[in-house]
C-alpha positions in Angstrom: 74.4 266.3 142.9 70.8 267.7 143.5 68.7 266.5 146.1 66.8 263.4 144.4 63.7 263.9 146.6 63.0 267.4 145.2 61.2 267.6 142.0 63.8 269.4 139.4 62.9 271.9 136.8 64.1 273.2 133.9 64.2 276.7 133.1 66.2 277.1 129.4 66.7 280.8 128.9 67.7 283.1 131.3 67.3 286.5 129.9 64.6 289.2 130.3 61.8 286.7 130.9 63.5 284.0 131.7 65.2 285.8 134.6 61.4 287.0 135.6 60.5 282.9 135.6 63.1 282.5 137.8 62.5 285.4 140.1 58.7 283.6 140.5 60.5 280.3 141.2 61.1 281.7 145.3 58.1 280.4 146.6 59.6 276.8 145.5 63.2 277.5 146.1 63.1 274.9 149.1 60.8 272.2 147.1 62.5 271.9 143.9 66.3 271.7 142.3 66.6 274.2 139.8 68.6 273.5 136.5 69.0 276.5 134.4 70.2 276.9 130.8 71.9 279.6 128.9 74.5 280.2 126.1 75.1 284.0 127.6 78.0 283.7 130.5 76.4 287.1 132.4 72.6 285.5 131.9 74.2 282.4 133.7 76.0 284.4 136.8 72.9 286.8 137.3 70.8 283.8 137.0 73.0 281.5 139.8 73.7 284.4 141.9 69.8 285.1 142.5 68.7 281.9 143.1 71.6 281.8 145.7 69.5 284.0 147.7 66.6 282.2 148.0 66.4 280.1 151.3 67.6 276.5 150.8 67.8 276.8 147.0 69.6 274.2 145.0 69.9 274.7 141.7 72.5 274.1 138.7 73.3 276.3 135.9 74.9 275.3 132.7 75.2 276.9 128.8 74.4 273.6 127.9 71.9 270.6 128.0 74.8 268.6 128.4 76.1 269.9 131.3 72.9 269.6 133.6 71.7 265.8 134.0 68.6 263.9 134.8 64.9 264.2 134.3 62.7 267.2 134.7 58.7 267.2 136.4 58.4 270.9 134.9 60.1 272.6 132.0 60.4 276.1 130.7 61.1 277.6 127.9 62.0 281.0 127.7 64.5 281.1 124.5 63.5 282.6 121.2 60.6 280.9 118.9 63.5 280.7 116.2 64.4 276.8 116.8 62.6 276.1 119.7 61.2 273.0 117.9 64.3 271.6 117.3 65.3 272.1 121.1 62.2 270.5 122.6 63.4 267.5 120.5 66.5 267.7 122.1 65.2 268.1 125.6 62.9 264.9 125.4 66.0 262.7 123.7 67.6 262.2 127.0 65.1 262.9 129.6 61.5 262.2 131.0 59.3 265.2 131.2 56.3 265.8 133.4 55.1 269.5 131.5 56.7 272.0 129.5 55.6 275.8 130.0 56.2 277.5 126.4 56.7 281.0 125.8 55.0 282.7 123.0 55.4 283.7 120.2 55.4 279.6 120.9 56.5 278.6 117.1 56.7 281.1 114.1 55.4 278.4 111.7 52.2 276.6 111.6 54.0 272.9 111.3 56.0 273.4 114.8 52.2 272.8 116.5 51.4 270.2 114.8 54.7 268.2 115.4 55.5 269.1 118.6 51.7 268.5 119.8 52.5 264.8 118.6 55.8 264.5 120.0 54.4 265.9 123.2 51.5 263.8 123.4 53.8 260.4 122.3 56.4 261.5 125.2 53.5 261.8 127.6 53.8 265.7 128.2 51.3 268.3 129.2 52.5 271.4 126.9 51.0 274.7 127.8 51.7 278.4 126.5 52.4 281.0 128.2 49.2 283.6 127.9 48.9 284.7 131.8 46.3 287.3 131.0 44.0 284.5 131.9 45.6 283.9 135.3 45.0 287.8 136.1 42.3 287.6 138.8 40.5 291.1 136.8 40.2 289.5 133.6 39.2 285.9 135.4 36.3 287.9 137.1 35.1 289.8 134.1 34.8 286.4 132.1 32.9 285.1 134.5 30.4 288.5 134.6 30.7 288.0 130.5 29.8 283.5 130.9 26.7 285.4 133.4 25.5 288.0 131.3 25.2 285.0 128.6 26.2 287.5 125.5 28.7 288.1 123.2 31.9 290.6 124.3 33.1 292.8 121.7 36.4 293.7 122.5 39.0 296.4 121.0 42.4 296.7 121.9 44.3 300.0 121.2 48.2 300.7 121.4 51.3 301.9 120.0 53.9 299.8 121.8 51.8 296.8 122.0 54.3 294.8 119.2 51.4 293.5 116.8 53.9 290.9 115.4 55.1 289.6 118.8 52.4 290.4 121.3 49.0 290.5 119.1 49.0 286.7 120.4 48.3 287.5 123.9 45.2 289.3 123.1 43.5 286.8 120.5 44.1 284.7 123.8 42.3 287.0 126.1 39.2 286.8 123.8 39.4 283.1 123.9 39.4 283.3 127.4 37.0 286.0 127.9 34.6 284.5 125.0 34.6 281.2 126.7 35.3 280.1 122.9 38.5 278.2 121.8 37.5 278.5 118.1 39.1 282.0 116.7 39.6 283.2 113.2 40.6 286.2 111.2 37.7 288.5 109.6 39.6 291.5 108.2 43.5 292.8 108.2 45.1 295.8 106.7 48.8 295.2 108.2 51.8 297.9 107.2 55.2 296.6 105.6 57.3 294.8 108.2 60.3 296.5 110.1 63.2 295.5 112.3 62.2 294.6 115.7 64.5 295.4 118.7 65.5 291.5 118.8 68.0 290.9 115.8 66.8 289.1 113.5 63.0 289.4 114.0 60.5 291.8 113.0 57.5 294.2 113.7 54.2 295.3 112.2 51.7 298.3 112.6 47.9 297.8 111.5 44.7 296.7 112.6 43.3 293.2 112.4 39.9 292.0 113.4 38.7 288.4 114.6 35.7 286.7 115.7 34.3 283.5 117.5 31.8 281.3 116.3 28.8 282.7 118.9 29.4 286.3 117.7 33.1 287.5 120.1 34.9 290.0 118.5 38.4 291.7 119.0 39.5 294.3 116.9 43.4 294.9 117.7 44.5 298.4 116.6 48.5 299.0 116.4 49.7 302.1 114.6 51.7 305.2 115.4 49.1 307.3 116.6 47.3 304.7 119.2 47.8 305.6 122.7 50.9 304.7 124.1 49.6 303.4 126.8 47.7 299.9 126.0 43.7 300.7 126.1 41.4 297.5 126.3 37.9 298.0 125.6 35.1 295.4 126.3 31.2 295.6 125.9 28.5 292.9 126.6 25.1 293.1 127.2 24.6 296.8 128.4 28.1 297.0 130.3 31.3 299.3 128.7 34.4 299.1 130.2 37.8 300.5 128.9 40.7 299.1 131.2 44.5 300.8 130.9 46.6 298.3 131.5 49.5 300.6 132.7 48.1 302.4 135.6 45.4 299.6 135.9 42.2 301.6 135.8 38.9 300.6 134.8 35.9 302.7 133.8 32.5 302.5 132.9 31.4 304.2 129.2 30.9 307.5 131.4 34.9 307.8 132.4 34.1 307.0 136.3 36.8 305.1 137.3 35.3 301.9 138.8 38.4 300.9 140.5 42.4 300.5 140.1 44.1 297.0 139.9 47.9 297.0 138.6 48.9 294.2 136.3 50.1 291.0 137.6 54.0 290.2 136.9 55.3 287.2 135.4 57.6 286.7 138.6 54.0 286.7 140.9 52.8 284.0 138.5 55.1 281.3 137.9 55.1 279.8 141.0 51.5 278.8 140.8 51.3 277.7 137.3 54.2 275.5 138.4 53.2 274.2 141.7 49.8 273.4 139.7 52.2 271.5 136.7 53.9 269.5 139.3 50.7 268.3 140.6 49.5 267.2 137.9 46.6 270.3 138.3 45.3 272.6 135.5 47.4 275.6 136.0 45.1 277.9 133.5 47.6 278.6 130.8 45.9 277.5 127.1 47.2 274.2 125.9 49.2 274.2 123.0 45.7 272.9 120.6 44.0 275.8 121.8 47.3 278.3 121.5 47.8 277.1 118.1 44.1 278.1 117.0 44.9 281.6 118.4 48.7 281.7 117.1 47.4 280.7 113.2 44.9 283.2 113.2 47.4 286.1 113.5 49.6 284.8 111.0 46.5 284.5 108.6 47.0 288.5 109.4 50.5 288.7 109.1 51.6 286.0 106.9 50.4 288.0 103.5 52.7 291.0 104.3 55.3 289.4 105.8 55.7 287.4 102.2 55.2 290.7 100.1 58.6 292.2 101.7 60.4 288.9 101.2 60.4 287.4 104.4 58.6 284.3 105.2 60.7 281.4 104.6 59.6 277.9 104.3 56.7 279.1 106.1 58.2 280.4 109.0 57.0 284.1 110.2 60.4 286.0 111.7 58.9 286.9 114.6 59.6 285.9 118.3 
């Protein structure tokens, strides 16, 4: 039986990024009981045999909701968007929740936010998506050098491996952020016919789609073929260019002079704090899911029309994850 004094959380999927969530856990590992949740038998033993490392870690690992009891300060949810809606339901039938951390893509239909913002909000639960861009301590100083300079940013992301289906989210987020604007919408798409992602069942895009903020923030997200492999983010405002690789983490001015070098933050460096914030009762930085759901709809406005030309949105659900 877990310790009742220490806060539990709930960590449901323990695969790629759920294993990273985990891995970020350490700095808690002797102030919380861990239960964690998968259906995969290895995810489970990898998953129980790394947290057995930590010092004074407790923890419980099931395939099951049924096998791991009582109520949870903090959950996470690292599983796929496909029926994530109906397994927040299930999480909130039998237990008190403090927060739930959601992965995106968060839900791959428009209704999911809508519901589960009221069934969050009736159960009394902070709900909060997982963008960390905007816990990166770069991108929190340029939006403050943006909020100074008091001007728009125009920004334009370039990539062949960025995953415009399942990643493009992350970067309407990062203009949010950066634009000190929640309201986002669509101005122009020219997306290419879906194709299988790597995850079964899901799929992928190529194309370019543009978007804009009431005061005058742009991004223009550019996915195809023959983008750089490497991610390339540019921003401009007021008289200032930068162009940040995300990969080696340099940033230079609009003359190539590297202004300095700052590797991206991993998910297992972040969770810890977004956590300890949650259990708190703190703002931890990630969007909440009304302003998540402002940035989610707008890429399916860019998706959406392909997606149904090849046949694949059902009941308005986008297959993507």
């Amino acid at each position: 039986m877990q310790n009742e004094f220490k806060p539990a959380a709930l960590l449901i999927g323990l695969g790629n990024i759920g294993f990273r969530h985990l891995q970020g856990l350490e700095p808690l590992s002797t102030q919380i009981a861990l239960d964690g949740m998968d259906s995969s038998d290895a995810a489970l033993e990898r998953a129980r045999s790394q947290w057995a490392e930590y010092a004074d870690s407790e923890g419980r690992f099931a395939e099951s909701l049924s096998g791991l009891g009582g109520d949870a300060r903090v959950v996470i949810l690292a599983t796929p968007a496909d029926g994530r809606e109906a397994l927040i339901e299930t999480v909130l039938s039998d237990r008190k929740v403090g927060a739930m951390m959601i992965e995106k893509v968060a839900f791959n239909a428009r209704e999911s936010f809508t519901h589960v913002a009221s069934r969050l909000e009736t159960a009394g639960v902070e709900g909060v998506v997982n963008c960390p861009r905007r816990l990166w301590p770069r991108y929190r100083a340029l939006a403050e050098r943006i909020r100074l300079a008091g001007t728009p940013v125009r920004m334009t992301v370039r990539g062949s491996n960025i995953g415009l289906a399942c990643n493009g989210v992350h970067f309407i987020d990062l203009l949010q952020m950066l634009a000190g604007e929640a309201e986002v919408r669509l101005t122009d798409s020219h997306i290419s016919a879906p194709f299988p992602a790597k995850r079964e069942g899901y799929y992928e895009a190529f194309g370019v789609s543009s978007y804009g903020t009431p005061a005058g923030s742009s991004l223009t997200l550019i996915v195809e073929v023959d983008a750089p492999e490497q991610t390339e983010i540019q921003l401009e405002f007021g008289d200032t260019t930068l162009t940040i690789v995300e990969a080696t983490g340099v940033m230079s001015d609009e003359c190539g002079k590297i202004i300095d070098v700052v590797r991206p933050v991993y998910q297992s460096e972040l969770t810890a704090e977004v956590v300890e914030k949650l259990l708190a009762g703190q703002d931890c930085g990630l969007p909440d899911l009304a302003v998540s759901a402002i940035a989610h709809n707008a890429l399916f406005d860019a998706l959406e029309p392909a997606f149904a030309r090849a046949g694949l949105m059902v009941q308005g659900r986008l297959p993507i994850t």
